[in-house]
C-alpha positions in Angstrom: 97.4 110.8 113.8 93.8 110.2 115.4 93.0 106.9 117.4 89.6 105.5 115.8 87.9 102.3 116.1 89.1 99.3 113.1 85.9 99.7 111.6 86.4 103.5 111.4 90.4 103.1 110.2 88.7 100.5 107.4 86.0 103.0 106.4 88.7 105.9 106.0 91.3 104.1 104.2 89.2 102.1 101.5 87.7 106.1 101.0 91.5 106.9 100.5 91.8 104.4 98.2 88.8 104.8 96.2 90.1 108.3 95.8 93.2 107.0 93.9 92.7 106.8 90.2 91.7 103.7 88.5 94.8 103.1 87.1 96.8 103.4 90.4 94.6 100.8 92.3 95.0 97.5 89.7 98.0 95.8 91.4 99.4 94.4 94.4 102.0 96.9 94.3 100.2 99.9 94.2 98.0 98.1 97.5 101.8 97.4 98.8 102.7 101.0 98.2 99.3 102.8 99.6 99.4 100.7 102.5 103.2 101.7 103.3 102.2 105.3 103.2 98.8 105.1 105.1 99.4 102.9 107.3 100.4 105.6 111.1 97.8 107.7 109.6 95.0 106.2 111.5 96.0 104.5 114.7 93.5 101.4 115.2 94.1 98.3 117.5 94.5 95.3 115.5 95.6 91.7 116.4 98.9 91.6 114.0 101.8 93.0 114.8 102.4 95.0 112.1 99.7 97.4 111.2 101.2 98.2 107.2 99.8 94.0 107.0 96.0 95.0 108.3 95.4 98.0 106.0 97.0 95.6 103.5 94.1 93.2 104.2 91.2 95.7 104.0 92.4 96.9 100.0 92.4 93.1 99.0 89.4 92.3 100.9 87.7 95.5 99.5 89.1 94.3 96.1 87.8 90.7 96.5 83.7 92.3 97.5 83.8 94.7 94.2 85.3 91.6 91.9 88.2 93.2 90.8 91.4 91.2 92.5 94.5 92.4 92.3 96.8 91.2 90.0 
């Protein structure tokens, strides 16, 4: 586990993600599921208390900018 910046933590993870196969990044369950498993990866200061909910909110915001929502 490294400390980094939010914008760096963002960066890496939507990388991760993008690194998934098409078919494993359609759902809210597969964000749900990638987000349980990344999320003490990179340690990042956020303003939530849980950080599993902000890496949540970078895959759907990520999502929302390439117009493909999950589902």
């Amino acid at each position: 586990m490294v400390r980094v910046t939010k914008n760096d933590a963002e960066e890496a993870i939507i990388r991760e993600w993008r690194a998934l196969p098409e078919v494993d990044r359609r759902s809210d369950w597969h964000a749900t599921c990638f987000a349980m498993k990344i999320k003490d990866k990179y340690q990042f200061r956020h303003s939530g208390s849980d950080r599993y909910l902000a890496v949540l909110q970078f895959i759907t915001r990520y999502q929302n900018l390439i117009g493909l929502p999950l589902k």
